[in-house]
C-alpha beads as a LAMMPS data file, in Angstrom:
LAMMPS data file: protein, C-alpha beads

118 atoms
117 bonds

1 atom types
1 bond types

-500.0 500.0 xlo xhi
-500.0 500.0 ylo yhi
-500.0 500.0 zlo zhi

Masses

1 110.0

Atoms # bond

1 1 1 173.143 33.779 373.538
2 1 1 174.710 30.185 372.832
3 1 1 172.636 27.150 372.518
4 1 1 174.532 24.066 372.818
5 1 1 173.448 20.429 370.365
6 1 1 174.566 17.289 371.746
7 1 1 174.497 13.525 370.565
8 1 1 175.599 10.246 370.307
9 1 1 174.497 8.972 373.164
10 1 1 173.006 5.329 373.002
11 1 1 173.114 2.075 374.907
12 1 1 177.110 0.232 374.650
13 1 1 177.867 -3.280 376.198
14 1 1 180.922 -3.123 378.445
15 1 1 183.810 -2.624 376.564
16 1 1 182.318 -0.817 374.015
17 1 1 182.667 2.940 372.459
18 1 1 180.816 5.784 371.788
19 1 1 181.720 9.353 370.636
20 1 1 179.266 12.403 371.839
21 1 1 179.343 15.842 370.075
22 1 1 178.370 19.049 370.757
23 1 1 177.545 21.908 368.480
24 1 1 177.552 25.284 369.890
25 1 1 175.425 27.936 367.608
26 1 1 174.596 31.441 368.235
27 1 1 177.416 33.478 369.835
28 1 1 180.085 31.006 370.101
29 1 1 182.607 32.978 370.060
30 1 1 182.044 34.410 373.210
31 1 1 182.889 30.843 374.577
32 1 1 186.607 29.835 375.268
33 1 1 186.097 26.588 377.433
34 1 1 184.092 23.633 376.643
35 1 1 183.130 20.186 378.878
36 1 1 181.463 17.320 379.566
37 1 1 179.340 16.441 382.631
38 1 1 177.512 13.911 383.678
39 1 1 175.048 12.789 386.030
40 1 1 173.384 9.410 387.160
41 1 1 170.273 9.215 389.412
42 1 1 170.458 10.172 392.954
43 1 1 174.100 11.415 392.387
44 1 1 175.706 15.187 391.683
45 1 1 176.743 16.527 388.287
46 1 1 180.300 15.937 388.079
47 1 1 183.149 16.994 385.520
48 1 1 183.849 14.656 382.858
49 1 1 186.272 16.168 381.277
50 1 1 187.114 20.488 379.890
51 1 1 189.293 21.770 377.195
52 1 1 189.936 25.048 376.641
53 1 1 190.099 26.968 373.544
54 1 1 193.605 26.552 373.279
55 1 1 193.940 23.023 373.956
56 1 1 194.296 22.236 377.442
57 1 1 192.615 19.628 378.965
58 1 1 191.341 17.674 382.297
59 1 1 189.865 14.723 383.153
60 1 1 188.207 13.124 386.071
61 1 1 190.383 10.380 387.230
62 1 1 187.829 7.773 386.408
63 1 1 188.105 8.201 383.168
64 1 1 191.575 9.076 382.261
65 1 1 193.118 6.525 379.442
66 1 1 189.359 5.826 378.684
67 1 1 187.575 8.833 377.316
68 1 1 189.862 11.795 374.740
69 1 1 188.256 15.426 374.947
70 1 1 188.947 16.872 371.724
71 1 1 187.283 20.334 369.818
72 1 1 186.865 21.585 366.114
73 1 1 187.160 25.413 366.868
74 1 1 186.108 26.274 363.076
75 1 1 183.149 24.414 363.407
76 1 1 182.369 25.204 367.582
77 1 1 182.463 21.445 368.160
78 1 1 183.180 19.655 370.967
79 1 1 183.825 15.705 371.193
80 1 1 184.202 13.338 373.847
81 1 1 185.300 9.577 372.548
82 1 1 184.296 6.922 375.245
83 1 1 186.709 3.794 375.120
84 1 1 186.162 0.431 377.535
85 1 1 183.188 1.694 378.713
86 1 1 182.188 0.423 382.120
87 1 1 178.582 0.001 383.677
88 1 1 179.846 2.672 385.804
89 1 1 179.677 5.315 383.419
90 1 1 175.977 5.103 382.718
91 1 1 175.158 8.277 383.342
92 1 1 173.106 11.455 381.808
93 1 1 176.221 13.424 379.771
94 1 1 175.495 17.161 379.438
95 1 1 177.448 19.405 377.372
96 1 1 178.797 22.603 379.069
97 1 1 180.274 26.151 377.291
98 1 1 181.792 28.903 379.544
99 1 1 183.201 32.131 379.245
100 1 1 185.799 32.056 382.008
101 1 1 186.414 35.447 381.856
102 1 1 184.393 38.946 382.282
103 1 1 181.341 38.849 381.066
104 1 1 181.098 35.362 382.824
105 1 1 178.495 33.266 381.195
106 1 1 177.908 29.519 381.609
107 1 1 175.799 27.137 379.687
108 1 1 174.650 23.735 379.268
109 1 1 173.349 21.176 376.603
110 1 1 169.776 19.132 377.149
111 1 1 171.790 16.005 377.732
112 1 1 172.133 12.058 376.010
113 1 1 171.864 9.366 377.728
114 1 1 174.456 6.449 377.598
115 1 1 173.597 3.677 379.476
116 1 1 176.254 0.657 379.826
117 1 1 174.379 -2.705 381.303
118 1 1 176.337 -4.492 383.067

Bonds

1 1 1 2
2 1 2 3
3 1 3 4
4 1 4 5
5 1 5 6
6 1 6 7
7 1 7 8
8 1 8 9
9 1 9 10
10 1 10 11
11 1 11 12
12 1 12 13
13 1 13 14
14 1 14 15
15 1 15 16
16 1 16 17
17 1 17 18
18 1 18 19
19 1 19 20
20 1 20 21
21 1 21 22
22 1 22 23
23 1 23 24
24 1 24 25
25 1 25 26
26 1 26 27
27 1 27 28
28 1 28 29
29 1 29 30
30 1 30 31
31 1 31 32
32 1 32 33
33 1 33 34
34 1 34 35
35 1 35 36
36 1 36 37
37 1 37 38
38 1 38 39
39 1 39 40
40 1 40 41
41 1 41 42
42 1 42 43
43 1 43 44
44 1 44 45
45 1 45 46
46 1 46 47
47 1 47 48
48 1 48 49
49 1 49 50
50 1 50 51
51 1 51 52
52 1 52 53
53 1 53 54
54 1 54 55
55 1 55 56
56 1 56 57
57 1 57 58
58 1 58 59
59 1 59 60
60 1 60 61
61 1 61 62
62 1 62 63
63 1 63 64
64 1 64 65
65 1 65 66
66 1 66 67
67 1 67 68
68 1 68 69
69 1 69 70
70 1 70 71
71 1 71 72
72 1 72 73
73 1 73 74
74 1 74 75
75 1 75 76
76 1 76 77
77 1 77 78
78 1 78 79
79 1 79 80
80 1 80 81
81 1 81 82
82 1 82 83
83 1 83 84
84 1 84 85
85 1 85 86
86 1 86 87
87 1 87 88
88 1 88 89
89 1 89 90
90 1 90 91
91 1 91 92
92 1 92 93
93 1 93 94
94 1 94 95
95 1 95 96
96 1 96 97
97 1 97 98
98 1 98 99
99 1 99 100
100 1 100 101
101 1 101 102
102 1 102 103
103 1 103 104
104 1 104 105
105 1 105 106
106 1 106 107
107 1 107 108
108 1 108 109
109 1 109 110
110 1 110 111
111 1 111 112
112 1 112 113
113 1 113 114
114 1 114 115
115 1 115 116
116 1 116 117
117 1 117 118
């Protein structure tokens, strides 16, 4: 029903920025929150950051004052702008849409990789 676009993704030195998008086509407007995830090897998928459709946010505490969660509702965009990024955050970043309500539906991006050397 909703197929989610990402990128932006890319190699940063520490420090650095980068801003991921995500597109969300299909039937979008079934879809009220919108997140980022991410995942490095051997670890769990964890929560990035969410917004909801009408504005409010969370972060994970690692990267609050770093990364800014933002969304274009006319265009069923999502954004996530990476600021000082740290080796730490190299990670796989998947894009997640949700309906939190019923009909419950949840789905996910193909993921971009950012990779920070450190």
């Amino acid at each position: 029903q909703v197929q989610l676009v990402e990128s932006g993704g890319g190699l940063v030195q520490p420090g650095g920025s980068l801003r991921l998008s995500c597109a969300a086509s299909g039937s979008p407007f079934s879809i009220d929150v919108m997140g980022w995830y991410r995942q490095a090897p051997g670890k769990v998928r964890q929560l990035v950051a969410d917004i909801g459709s009408g504005g409010n946010t969370n972060y994970a505490d690692s990267v609050k004052g770093r990364f800014t969660i933002s969304r274009d509702n006319a265009k069923n965009t999502v954004f996530l702008q990476m600021n000082s990024l740290k080796p730490e955050d190299t990670a796989v970043y998947y894009c997640n849409a949700r309906r939190s309500r019923f009909p419950f539906s949840d789905y996910w991006g193909q993921g971009t990789q950012v990779t920070v050397p450190s």
